[in-house]
N, C-alpha and C positions, 0 to 999 in steps of 0.2 A: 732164867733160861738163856739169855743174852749173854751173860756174865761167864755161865758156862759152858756158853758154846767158842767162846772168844779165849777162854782158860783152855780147854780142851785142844784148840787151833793151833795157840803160842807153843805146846807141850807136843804136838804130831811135830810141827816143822821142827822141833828142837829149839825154839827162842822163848822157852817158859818163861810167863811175865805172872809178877805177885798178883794176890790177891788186890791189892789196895790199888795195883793200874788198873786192875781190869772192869774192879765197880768204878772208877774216877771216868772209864774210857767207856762203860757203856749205860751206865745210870741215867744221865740229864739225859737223852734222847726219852727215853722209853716215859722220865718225869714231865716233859712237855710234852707227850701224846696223854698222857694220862692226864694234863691238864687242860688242853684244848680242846683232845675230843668228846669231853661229856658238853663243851657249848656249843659243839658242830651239832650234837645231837638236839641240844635242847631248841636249837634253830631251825632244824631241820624240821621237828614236832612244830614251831609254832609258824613257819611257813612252809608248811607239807610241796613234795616236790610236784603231785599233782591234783589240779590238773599241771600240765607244765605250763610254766611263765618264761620267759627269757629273762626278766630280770631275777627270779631267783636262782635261774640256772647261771647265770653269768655270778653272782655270788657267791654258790658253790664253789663255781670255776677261780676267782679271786679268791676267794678262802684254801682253798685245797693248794691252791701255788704258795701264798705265804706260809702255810704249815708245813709244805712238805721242802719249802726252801730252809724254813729255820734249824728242819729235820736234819736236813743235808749238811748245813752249818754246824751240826754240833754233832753230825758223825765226822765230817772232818776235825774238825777238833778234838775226839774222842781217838780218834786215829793217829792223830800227831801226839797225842800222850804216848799212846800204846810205842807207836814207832816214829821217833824225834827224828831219823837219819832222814825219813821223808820227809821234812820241810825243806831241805838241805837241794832235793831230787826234783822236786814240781813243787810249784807254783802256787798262788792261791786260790785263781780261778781253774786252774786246774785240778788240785785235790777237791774246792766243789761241786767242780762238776761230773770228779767220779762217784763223788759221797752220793749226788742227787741223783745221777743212771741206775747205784746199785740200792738205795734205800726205796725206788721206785715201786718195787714191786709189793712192799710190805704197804708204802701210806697210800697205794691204791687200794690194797684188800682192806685195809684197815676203816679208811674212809669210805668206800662204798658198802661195807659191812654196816656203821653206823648211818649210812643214809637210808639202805635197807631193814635197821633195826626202828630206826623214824616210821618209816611207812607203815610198818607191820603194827607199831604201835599203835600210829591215828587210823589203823584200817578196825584196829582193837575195839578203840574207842567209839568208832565211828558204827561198827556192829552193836557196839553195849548201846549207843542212844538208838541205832532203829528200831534195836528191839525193844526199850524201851517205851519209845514212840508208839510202836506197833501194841505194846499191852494196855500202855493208857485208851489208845483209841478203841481197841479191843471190849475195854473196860467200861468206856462211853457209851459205846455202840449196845452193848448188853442191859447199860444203865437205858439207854433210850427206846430199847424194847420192852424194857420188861415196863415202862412206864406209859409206853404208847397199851401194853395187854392190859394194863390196870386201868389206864383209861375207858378201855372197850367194857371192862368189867364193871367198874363200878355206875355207870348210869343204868346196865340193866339190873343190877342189884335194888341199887333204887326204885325203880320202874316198877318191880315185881312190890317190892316191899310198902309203898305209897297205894299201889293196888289194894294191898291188903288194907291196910287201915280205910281206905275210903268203902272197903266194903264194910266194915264196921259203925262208920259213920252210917250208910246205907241202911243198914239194919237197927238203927235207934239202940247201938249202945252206947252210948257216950262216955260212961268210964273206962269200958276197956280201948276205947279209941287212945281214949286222952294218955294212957297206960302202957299203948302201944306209941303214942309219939316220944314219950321220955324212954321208953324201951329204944327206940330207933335212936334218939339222940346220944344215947349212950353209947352207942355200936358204930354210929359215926364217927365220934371221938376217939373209939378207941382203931377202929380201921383206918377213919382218912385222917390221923393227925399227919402233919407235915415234918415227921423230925429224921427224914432223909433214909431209915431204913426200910432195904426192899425183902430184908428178911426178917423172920421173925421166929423165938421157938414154939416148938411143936406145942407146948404149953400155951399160950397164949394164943396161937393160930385154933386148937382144939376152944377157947375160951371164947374167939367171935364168933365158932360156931354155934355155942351154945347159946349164944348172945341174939343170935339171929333166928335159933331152933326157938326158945323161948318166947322172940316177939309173934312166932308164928303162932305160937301156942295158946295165947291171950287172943288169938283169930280163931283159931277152930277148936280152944278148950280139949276136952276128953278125946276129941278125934286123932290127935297126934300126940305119942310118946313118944320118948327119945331116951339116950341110954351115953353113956361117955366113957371112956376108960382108955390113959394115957399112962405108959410105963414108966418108972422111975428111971428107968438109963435112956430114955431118949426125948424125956421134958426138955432138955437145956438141947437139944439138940434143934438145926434151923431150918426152916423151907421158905419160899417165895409168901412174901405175906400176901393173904387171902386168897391162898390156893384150894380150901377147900368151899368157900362159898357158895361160885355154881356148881359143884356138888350137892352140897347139900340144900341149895334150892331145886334143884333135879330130884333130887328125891323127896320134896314134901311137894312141889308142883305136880310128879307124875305122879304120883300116889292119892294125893287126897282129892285136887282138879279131877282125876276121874273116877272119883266116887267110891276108893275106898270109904270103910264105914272106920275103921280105927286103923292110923297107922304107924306102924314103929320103927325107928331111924336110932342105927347104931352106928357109933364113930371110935375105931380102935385105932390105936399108936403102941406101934410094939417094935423092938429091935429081929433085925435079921440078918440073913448072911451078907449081904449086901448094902446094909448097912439101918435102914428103917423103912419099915413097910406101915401104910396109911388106908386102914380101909374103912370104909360109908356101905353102909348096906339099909336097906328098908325091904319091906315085906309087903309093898301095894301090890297093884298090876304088872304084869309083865312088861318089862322094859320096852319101849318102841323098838322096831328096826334101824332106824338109824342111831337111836342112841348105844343098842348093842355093837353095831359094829362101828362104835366112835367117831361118828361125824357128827354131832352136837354140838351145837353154836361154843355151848359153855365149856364141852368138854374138848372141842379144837383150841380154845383160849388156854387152859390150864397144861393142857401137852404142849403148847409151842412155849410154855411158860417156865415148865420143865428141862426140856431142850436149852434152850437159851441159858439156863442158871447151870445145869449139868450133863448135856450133850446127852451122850448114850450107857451115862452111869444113870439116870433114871428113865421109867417107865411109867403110863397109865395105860390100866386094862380094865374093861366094863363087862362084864360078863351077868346073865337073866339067872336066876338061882328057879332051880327047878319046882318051887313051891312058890313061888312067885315073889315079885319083884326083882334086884338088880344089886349087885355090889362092885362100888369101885375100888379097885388095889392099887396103891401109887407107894411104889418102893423108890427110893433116892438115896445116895449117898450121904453115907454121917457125917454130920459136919456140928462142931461146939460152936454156940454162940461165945461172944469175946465179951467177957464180964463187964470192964471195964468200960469196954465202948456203949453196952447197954444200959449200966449205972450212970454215965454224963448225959446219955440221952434220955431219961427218965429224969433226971434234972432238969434238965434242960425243957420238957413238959411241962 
């Protein structure tokens, strides 16, 4: 564009100059900005102009004088190609310091353009890490909830389930005791191993249920069935591990503690619009008051456990079924377990 804006000039005033003056008279300039200014920039990135310092402003200010002198230096010289009778007319210090008034305006846009294009960048980068920063702690913070609700969870899991076998003990049977402690140690193993996930799929979540429905089972015999049925398109799918526990110790506590004579505890896993719906139902007594309209110790832990994993794409609702007893629906968003990440961690078991 130089080239021929300076061809175009020589042709208006009538002093057409060749081709070959006009790249010789306006190439090197333009080749020393394109060479200095990408390390104006890479300097400006690695010591950002703020906050401001005086000493990198005064760096600038020396850098910006020697570029735009040497600028000035070889448009004078570009100039005495094009037109030799000026060397003849002014002086040295005088063509540069007409060279340096008139290239003034270009190596101020030019350079504060690339110290503007610095800025914009480390302002770039400097968004990519907060937000960064902001996910990891995001990430944390959710890691330390859901660990702090599984804490609350599991001793009263326990609590209830050592109950039970000591009422066995209580009762002189000693092998359905002893029956019920490798039943429980099993269910610990596969609940509280420690191999870092807080999720787990629906298949395997539906699996400690029955794990725990069973040991109940060996407690009150014929008094409690149970029933399971988990969909093929939403097995491999994940929810918060051990979300349905105080569930379904809610419904063999309210059911058979108050003197149902047989009770039956069904646990379905089906796909829906929204992605998978989770419902626990039994046929005891009518749901307490506070457990229908969801203030239950077990059932506040499993909804803020919810929230926490997926805000306001999931839900729990408790609702009293008109022939008695209580069903709970927990719809949440589909999400695939990561194969991979499950196969090392089963290894790694």
């Amino acid at each position: 564009m130089s080239a021929l804006e300076a061809r175009h000039v020589s042709v208006t005033h009538g002093f057409p100059l060749d081709w070959g003056t006009v790249v010789l008279s306006t190439t090197p300039r333009w080749v020393l900005l394109a060479a200095v200014l990408p390390f104006v920039l890479h300097l400006a990135t690695r010591f950002p102009l703020t906050p401001v310092r005086a000493s990198i402003v005064a760096l600038h200010i020396g850098l910006f004088g020697a570029v735009s002198l040497a600028h000035a230096a070889l448009d004078s010289w570009a100039v005495a190609q094009a037109a030799p009778q000026i060397v003849h007319l002014f002086g040295t210090i005088p063509r540069l310091a007409r060279s340096w008034y008139n290239t003034m305006p270009t190596m101020v846009s030019l350079y504060a353009a690339v110290l503007i294009a610095a800025w914009g960048m480390a302002e770039a980068r400097e968004r990519r890490e907060r937000t960064l920063r902001a996910a990891q702690l995001e990430t944390q913070l959710q890691s330390a909830r859901l660990a702090a609700l599984r804490a609350q969870l599991q001793p009263h899991f326990l609590y209830n389930t050592l109950n039970g076998i000591a009422a066995l003990v209580s009762d002189l049977q000693p092998a359905r005791a002893i029956a019920a402690i490798e039943q429980l140690g099993e269910l610990l193993h596969a609940s509280l191993r420690e191999d870092g996930r807080e999720e787990i799929t629906v298949a395997e979540e539906v699996e400690l249920a029955e794990k725990y429905l069973a040991l109940q089972k060996m407690r009150f015999g014929d008094r409690l069935q149970f029933e399971l049925h988990v969909s093929a398109s939403v097995g491999d799918c994940v929810v918060p591990v051990l979300l349905l526990q105080p569930i379904v110790e809610n419904a063999v506590v309210h059911g058979l503690d108050a003197g149902q004579d047989v009770l039956n505890v069904r646990i379905d896993a089906v796909p829906c619009a929204s992605g998978v719906e989770i419902t626990v139902e039994n046929d005891g007594t009518a749901a307490r008051r506070d457990g229908v309209r969801g203030r239950g110790v077990g059932l506040a832990t499993t909804r803020a456990r919810l929230i926490t994993a997926h805000g306001d794409l999931a839900s729990l609702t408790l609702n009293a079924r008109p022939e008695g007893g209580a069903t709970v629906r927990i719809v949440l968003p589909r999400k695939l377990a990561d194969t991979s990440v499950a196969i090392l961690q089963e290894v790694g078991s």
